[in-house]
C-alpha positions in Angstrom: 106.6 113.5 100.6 107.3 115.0 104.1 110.3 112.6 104.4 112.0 113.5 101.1 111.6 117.2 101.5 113.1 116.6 104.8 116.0 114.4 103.6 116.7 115.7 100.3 115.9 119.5 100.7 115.9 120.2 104.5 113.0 121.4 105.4 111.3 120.5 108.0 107.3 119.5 108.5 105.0 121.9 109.5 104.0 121.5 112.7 101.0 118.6 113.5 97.8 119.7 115.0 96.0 116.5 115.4 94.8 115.0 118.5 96.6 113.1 120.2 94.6 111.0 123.1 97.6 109.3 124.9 96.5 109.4 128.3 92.9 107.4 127.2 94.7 104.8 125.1 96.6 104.3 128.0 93.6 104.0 130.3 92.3 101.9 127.6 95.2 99.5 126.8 95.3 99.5 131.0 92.1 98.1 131.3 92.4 95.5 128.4 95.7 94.7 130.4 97.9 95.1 127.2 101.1 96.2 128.6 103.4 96.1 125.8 103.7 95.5 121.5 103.1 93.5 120.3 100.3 91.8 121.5 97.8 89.9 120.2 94.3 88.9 120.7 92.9 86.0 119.3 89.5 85.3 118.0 89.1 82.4 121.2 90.2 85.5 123.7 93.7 84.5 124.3 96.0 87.3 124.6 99.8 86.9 124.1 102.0 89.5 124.6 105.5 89.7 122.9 107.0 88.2 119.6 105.6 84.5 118.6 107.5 82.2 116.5 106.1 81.6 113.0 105.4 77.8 113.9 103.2 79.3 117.4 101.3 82.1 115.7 100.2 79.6 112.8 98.7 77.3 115.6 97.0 79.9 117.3 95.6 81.5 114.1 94.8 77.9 113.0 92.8 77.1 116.5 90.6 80.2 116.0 89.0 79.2 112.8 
């Protein structure tokens, strides 16, 4: 809805007020050592960050089972 009143009518959101925790999901992603998106974590603990081909995320998913 936000998007359409913006893009069809104008007006802008109202301002958020949510939290937003960036400096400990930072710390966190830090200490995990993920240091970019995507990256995935696999059920066996192997972590690869970046894109995958199809044919390489397949295997990986297929060696976790």
């Amino acid at each position: 809805k936000a998007w359409d009143e913006l893009m069809l009518k104008g007006k802008a959101p109202a301002t958020a007020s949510c939290k937003s925790p960036t400096d400990q999901v930072m710390a966190l992603a830090k200490k995990l050592r993920v240091n970019g998106t995507p990256n995935l974590i696999f059920a066996d603990g192997t972590q690869v960050p970046g894109y995958l081909p199809a044919a390489e995320l397949e295997k990986h998913l297929n060696a976790s089972k």
